[in-house]
N, CA and C of each residue as an Amber inpcrd file, in Angstrom:
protein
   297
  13.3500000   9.2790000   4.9450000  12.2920000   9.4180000   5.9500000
  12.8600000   9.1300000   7.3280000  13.1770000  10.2880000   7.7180000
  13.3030000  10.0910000   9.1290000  12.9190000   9.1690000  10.2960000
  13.5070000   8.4250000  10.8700000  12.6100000   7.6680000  12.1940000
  11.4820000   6.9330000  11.5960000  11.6880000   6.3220000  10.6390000
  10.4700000   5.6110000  10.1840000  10.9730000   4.2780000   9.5970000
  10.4730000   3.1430000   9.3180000  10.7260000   2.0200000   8.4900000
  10.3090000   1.7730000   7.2050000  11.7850000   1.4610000   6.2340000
  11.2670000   1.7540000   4.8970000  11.2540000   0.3820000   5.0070000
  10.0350000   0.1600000   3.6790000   9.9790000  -1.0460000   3.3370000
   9.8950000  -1.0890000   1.7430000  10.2480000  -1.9740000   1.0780000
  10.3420000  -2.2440000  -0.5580000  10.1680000  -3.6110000  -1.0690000
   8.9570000  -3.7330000  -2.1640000   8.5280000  -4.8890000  -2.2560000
   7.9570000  -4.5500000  -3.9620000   7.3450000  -5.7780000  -4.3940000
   6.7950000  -5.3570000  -5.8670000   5.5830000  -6.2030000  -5.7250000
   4.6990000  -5.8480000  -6.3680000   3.2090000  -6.5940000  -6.5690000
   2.1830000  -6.1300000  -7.8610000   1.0900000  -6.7260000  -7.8260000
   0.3820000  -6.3310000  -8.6220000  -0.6600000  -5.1490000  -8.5160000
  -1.1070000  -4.4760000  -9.0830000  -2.1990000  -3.7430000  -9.1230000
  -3.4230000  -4.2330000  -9.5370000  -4.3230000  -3.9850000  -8.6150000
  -5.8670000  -4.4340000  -8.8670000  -7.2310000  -3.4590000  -8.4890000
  -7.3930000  -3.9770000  -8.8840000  -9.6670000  -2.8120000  -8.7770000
  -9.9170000  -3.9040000  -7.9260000 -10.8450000  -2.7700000  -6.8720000
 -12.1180000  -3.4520000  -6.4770000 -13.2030000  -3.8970000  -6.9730000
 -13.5970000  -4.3770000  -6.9350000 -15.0820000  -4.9420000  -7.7270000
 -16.0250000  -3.6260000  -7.4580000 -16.8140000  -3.3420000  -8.3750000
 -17.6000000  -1.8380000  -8.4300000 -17.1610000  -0.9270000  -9.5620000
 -18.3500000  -0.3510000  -9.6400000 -18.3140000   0.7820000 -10.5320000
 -17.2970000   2.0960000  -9.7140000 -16.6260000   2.3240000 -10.5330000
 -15.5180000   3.1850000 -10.2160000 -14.4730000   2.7480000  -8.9400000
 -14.5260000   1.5250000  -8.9510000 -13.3450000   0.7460000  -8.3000000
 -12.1280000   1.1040000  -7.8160000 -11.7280000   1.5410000  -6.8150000
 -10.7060000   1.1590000  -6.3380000  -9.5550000   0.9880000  -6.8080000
  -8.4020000   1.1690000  -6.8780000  -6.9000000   0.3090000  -7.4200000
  -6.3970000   0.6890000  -5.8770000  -5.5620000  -0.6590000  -5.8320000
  -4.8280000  -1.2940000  -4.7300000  -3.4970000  -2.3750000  -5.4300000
  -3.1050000  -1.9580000  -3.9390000  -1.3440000  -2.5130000  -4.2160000
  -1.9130000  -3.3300000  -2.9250000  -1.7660000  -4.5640000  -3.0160000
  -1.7590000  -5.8960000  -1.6690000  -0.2800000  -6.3420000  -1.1830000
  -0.0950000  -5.8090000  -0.2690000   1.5150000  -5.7820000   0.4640000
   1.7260000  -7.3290000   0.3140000   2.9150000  -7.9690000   0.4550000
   3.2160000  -9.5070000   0.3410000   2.6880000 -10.0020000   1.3780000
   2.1600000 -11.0400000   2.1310000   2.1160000 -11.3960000   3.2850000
   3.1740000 -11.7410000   4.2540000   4.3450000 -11.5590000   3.8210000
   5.2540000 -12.2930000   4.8600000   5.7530000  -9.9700000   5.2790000
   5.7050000  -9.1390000   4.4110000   5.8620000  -8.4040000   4.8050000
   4.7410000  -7.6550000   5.7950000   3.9870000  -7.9530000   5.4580000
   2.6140000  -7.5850000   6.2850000   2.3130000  -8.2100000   7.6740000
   2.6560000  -9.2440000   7.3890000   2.9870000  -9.7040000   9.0590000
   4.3260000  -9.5120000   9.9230000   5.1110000  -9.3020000   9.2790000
   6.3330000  -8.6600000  10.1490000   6.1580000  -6.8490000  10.1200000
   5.2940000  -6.1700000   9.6470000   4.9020000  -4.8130000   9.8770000
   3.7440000  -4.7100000  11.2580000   2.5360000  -5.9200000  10.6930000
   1.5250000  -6.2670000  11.5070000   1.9910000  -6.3120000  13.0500000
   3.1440000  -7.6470000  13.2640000   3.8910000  -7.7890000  14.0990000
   4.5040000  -6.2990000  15.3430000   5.0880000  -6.0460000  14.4700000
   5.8190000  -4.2270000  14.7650000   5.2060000  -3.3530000  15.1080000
   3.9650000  -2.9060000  14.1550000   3.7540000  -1.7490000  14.4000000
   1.9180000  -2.1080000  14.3220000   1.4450000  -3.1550000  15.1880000
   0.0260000  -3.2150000  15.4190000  -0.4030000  -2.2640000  16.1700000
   0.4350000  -1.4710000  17.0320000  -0.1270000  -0.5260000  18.3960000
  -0.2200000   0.4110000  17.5750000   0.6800000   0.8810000  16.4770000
   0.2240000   2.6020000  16.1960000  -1.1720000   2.2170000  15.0600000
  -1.5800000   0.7330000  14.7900000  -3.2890000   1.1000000  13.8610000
  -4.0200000   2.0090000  14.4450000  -4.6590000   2.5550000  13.4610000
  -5.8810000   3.5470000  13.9610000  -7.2280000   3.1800000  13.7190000
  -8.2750000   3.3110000  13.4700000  -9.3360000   2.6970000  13.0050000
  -9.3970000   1.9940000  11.8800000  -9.9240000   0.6480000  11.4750000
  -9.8570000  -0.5700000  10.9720000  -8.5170000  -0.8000000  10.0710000
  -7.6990000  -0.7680000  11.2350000  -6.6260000  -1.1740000  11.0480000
  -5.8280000  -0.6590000  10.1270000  -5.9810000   0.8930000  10.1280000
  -5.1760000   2.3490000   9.0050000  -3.8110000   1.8130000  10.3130000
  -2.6270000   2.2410000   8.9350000  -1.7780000   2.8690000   9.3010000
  -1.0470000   3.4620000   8.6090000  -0.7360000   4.8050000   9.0100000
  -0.5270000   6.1750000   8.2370000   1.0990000   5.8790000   7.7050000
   1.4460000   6.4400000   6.1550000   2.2170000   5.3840000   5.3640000
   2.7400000   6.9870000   4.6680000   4.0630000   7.0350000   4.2660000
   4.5700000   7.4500000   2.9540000   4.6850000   6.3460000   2.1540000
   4.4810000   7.0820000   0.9200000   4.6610000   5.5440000  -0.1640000
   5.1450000   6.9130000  -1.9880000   5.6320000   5.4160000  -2.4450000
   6.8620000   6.0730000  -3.5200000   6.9920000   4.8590000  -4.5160000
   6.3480000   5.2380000  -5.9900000   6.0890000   4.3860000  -6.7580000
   6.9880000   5.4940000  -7.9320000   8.0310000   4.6850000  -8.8680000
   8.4820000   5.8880000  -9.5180000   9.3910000   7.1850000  -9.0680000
   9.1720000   8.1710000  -9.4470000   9.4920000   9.3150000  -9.1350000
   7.8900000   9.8520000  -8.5250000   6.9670000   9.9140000  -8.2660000
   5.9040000   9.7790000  -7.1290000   6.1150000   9.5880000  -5.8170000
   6.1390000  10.5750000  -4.7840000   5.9880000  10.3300000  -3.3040000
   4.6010000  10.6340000  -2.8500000   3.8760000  10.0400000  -1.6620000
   2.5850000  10.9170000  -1.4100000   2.5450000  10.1960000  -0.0700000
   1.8190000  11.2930000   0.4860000   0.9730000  10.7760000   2.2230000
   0.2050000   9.7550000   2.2850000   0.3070000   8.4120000   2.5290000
  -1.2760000   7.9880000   2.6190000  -1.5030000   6.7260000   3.5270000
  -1.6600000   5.9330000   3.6210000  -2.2420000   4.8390000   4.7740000
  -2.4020000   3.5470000   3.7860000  -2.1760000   2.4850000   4.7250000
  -2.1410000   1.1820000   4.1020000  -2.9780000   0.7500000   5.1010000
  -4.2890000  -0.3270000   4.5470000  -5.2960000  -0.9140000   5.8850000
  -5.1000000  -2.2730000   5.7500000  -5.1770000  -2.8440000   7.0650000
  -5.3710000  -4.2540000   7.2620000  -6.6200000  -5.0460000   6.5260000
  -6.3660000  -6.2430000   5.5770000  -7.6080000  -6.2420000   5.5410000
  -7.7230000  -7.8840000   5.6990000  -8.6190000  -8.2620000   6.4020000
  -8.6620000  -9.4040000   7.5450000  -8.9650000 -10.9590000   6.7320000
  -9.8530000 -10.3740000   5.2620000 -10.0200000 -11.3960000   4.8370000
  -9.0850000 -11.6300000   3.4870000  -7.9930000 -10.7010000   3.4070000
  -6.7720000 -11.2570000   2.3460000  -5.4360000 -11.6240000   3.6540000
  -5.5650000 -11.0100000   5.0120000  -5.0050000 -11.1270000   5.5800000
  -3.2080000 -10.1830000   5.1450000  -3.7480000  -9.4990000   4.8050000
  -2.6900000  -8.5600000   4.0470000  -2.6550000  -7.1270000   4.3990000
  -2.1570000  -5.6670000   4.4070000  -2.3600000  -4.6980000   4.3300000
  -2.7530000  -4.5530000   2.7420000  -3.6870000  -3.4140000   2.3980000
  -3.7760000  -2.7710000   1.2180000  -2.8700000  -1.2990000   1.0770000
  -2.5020000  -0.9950000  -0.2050000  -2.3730000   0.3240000   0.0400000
  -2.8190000   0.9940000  -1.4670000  -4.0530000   1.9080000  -0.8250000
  -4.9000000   2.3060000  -2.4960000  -4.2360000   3.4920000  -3.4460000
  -4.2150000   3.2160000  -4.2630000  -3.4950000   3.9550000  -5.3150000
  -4.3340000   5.2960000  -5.6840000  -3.9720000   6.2770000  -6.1620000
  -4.7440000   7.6850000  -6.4230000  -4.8320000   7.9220000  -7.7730000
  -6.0460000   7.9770000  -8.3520000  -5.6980000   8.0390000 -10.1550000
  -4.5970000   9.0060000 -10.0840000  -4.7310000  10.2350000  -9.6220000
  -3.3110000  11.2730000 -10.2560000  -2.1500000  10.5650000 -10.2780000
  -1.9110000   9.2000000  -9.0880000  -0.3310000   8.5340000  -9.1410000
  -0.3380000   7.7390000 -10.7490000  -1.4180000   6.7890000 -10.8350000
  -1.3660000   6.0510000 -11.9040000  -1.4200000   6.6400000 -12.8200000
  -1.8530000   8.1840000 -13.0820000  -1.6460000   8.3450000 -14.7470000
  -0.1160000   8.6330000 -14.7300000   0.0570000   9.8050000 -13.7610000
   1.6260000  10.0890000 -13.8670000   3.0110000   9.0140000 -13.6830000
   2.5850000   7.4800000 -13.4500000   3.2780000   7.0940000 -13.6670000
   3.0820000   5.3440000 -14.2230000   1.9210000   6.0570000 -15.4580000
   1.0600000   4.9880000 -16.0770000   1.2430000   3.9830000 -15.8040000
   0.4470000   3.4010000 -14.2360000   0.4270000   2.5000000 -13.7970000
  -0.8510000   1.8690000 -14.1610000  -1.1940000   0.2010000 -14.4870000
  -2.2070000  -0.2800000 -14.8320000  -2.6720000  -1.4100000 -13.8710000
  -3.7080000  -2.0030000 -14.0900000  -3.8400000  -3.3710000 -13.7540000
  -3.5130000  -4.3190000 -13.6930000  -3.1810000  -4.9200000 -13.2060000
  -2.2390000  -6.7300000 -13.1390000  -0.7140000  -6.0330000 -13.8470000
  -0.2930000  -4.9360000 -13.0950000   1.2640000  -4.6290000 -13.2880000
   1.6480000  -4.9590000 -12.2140000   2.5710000  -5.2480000 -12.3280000
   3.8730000  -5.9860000 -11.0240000   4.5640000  -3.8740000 -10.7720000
   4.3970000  -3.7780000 -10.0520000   4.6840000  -2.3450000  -9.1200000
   6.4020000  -2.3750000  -7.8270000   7.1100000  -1.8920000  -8.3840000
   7.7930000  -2.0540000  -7.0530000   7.3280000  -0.7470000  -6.4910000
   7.2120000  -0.9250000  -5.4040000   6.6070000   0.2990000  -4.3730000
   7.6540000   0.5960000  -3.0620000   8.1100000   1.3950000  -2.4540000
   8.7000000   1.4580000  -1.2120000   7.5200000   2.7770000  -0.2230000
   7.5530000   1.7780000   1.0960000   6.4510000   2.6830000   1.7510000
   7.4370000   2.4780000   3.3260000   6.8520000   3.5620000   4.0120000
   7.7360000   3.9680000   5.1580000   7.0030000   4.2600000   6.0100000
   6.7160000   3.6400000   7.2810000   5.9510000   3.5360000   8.2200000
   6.3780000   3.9190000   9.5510000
């Protein structure tokens, strides 16, 4: 990825609370604040910022958001990623995303 900052980390996968919930990857906090740090000017509305991300052999377009009360970025997962690379719940994920 050209002109961009890769970053690589591992975490868990989780649902939102709700019927048809959500799955999310919660960036580490010490990486999220040195991204936060960096690249707070290019957020876009509530705190999107537009992301390649690469789980597996999986690449895709998508955005990681600030979210104020984990104090973390999120970055939400797409069922098509998780079946194709049968990703589950409370799996430890290494992910690399490029900002």
């Amino acid at each position: 990825m050209k002109g961009k900052i890769k970053y690589e980390f591992s975490a868990k996968v989780w649902q939102h609370a709700g019927q048809g919930g959500w799955h999310f990857i919660s960036l580490p906090e010490d990486l999220a604040k040195e991204i936060r740090y960096n690249l707070k000017w290019q957020e876009e509305g509530w705190g999107r910022l537009k992301a390649t991300a690469k789980i597996g052999n999986s690449e895709w377009e998508t955005a990681i958001w600030f979210d104020t009360k984990a104090n973390t970025y999120l970055l939400p997962l797409k069922a098509e990623i998780r079946k194709k690379e049968k990703i589950e719940i409370n799996k430890d994920v290494t992910t690399i995303i490029w900002i």
